[in-house]
Structure formats: structure tokens, C-alpha cells
Phi, psi and omega in degrees: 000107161319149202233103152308099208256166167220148186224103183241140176108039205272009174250011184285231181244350178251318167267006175279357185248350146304313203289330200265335166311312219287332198306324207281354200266111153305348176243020180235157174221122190264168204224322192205154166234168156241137189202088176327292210286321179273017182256175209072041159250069259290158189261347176286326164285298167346292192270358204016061174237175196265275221267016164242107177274352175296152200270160168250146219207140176316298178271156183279332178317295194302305177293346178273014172280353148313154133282122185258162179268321212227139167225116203275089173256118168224047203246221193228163201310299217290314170298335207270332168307303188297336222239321172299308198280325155300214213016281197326296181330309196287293194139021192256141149316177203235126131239098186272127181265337134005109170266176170084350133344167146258153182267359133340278157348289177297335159263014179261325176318311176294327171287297170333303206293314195284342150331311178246358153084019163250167167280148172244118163212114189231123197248152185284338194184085163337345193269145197297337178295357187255007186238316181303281187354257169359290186276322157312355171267328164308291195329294207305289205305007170275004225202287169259115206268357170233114196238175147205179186208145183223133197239121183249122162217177196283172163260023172271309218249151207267328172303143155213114030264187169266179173263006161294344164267356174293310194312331198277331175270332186297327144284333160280023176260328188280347210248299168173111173014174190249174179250139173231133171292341138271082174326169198290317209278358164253023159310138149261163197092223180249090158319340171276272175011294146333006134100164186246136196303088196252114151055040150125325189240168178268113177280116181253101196250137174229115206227112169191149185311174173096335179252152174236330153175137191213150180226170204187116175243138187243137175231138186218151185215104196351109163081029179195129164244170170201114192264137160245088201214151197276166145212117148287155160253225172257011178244125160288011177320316178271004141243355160279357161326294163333291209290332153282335159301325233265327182295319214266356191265328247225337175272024183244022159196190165249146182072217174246088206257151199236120158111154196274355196257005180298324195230039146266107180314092171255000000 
């Protein structure tokens, strides 16, 4: 059975390299894209390629008027809540890539999906080494009670953390706070310098040229560290693999599930 995709956000840099993985998938078909600046264009002319024929559409509104199986949000936050909840509506699943959520957000999101009986599934970082991080990082916080995480990205992008570090303290939250050996609140000096308390854990956001996006968790234990850390490069080529399970993945369950390793046998 083919998996009918909607795709928004389908000429950027991550998702034009979505766009151009799914043409190639004999079970996947993109049926619309979204794209503000292009629409009402074909996405094959956009991108110039021959084997994407899908139409582009200002709104997410406007494209879910294909009926889709799967709806791919990959535009940017202030947009991505409202553009998840048209989808939910119409009835197709969600998978968001979209960083700069909130977990306010993600439970109003979690309600809906369960409301309407679809899957959600929202990951910070598609690349399978972000997905090994992540669950080695479980491992170690089972084990060592004292981390921090330093969050690297270019100096373009505006959200801090990414969302690849939310998804990542929000999963150390499940296992336990991080531990300090200073509470916060007896620094001396400048206390924001400590990084800001994000679900348990401190959290470090660093924005400067030269990065395109890297996450780093430091576990540290007297007279020993143990660095765990991700470095993407400038091609988004190493997330669309992910980002195709997460479509072929994502109608096999209800509500919301965060991280791409939710539906891997790990």
C-alpha cells in the first residue's frame, strides 16, 4: 500500500532532500507540498527535478486538501503547532521535524493525537547517530548522576536549544535530573553563566559560524568524564533515511511519542 505524504516546508534544505528521498520510495508518494514563497508551483520546477510533479501551496490548510495518509512538518516553530493540528484534523498523522517546540506544545499536540486516534511522532534529529547519542546517554544517566549538555548550532538559527537538545534532556528526565553539587541558587558571580535548568538538566545553547549543528552531553564522575557527542555536516543527506522510517513508522501507533528510536527495536 502506498503511504500518501504532505510535505511542509518541502523547498528548504532539509526538506528538498526529503522531498527528492520520497520520489524515490516505490511505497511512498508526496501528493503536496508547502512552500509560502513558491506556491502554486510545481516542486519539480522549483527543485528541478522531473520525478517530483507535486503542486505547492501557500498553507498547510490549503495542501491538506489532497488527502494524505502522513503529514511531514518541516517549516519552522511559530508555524508548526497550528500546521500539526490542521493535519491531526483532516486525520492523517503527523511527523515533526520542525525544532523550537515547547513541551506546553507537545502536550497540547498529545491531546489532540489522542483525540483523534493518530500517531505523532516527534523527532529533534533524524540522523541515526542522534538517535545511538540519545539512547547512550539514557544508558550513562543510569549510571552517573552528574551531566551537562552544550548545544552547537550556526548563528543563524534562533531557537535555543535545538530541538535536538530538548528531545535529549527531555528524555533524561525520564531516567533523573542531573545532579549539582552547587545548587544553582548558591552560585556566586553570575548564575546564568550555569547554563539554563531545561527538564532536570543544564543545558548550554552556542551559536556561531562555523557550526551547523552538534550536541555534546559530558557525564562526569570524580577523576573520570565520559563525552558522548553528535557533529553534523552542511549536507542534510544523514537525515533523510530517519526521516523515512519516521514516515513509514508513524501510522503504528497513538498519540505522541519524541525521538526516533520510540518505534526501533534498540
Amino acid at each position: 500500500m502506498t503511504i500518501r505524504v504532505c510535505l511542509a516546508g518541502a523547498t528548504g534544505w532539509a526538506g528538498s532532500a526529503l522531498a527528492r528521498g520520497i520520489a524515490k520510495c516505490g511505497d511512498l508518494e508526496l501528493v503536496a507540498g508547502v512552500s509560502r514563497t513558491h506556491a502554486q508551483r510545481s516542486l519539480g520546477d522549483v527543485l528541478a527535478d522531473g520525478h517530483l510533479k507535486c503542486p505547492l501551496y501557500a498553507t498547510a490548510e490549503e495542501a491538506l486538501a489532497h488527502p494524505c495518509d502522513v503529514f511531514f512538518e518541516y517549516t519552522k516553530p511559530e508555524a508548526a503547532k497550528a500546521n500539526v493540528l490542521a493535519a491531526l484534523g483532516r486525520g492523517a498523522h503527523v511527523v515533526i521535524g520542525t525544532s523550537g517546540l515547547t513541551d506546553a506544545d507537545y502536550a497540547g499536540i498529545a491531546a489532540v493525537a489522542e483525540l483523534k486516534q493518530r500517531g505523532v511522532l516527534a523527532v529533534g534529529n533524524f540522523a541515526l547517530t542522534v538517535v545511538l547519542l540519545q539512547k547512550f546517554a539514557e544508558m550513562a544517566a543510569k549510571i552517573i548522576p552528574h551531566w551537562e549538555i552544550m548545544d552547537y548550532a550556526h548563528d543563524g538559527k534562533k531557537d535555543a536549544p535545538s530541538g535536538t537538545v530538548r528531545e535529549l534532556a527531555a528524555r533524561l528526565s525520564q531516567v533523573r535530573p542531573a545532579e549539582l553539587t552547587v545548587p544553582l541558587e548558591q552560585t556566586q558571580g553570575l548564575p546564568e553563566t550555569r547554563g539554563a535548568r531545561l527538564n532536570g538538566s543544564q543545558v548550554h545553547s552556542i551559536r556561531l559560524p562555523g557550526f551547523v549543528i552538534s550536541a555534546e552531553i559530558i557525564f562526569g564522575l570524580p577523576d573520570q568524564t565520559l563525552t558522548i557527542r553528535h557533529d553534523a555536516g552542511g549536507s542534510a543527506e544523514p537525515y533523510v533515511d530517519g526521516a523515512l522510517l519516521a514516515i513509514r513508522k508513524v501510522s503504528s501507533f497513538t498519540g505522541l511519542k519524541r525521538g526516533l528510536d520510540r518505534v526501533l527495536e534498540l
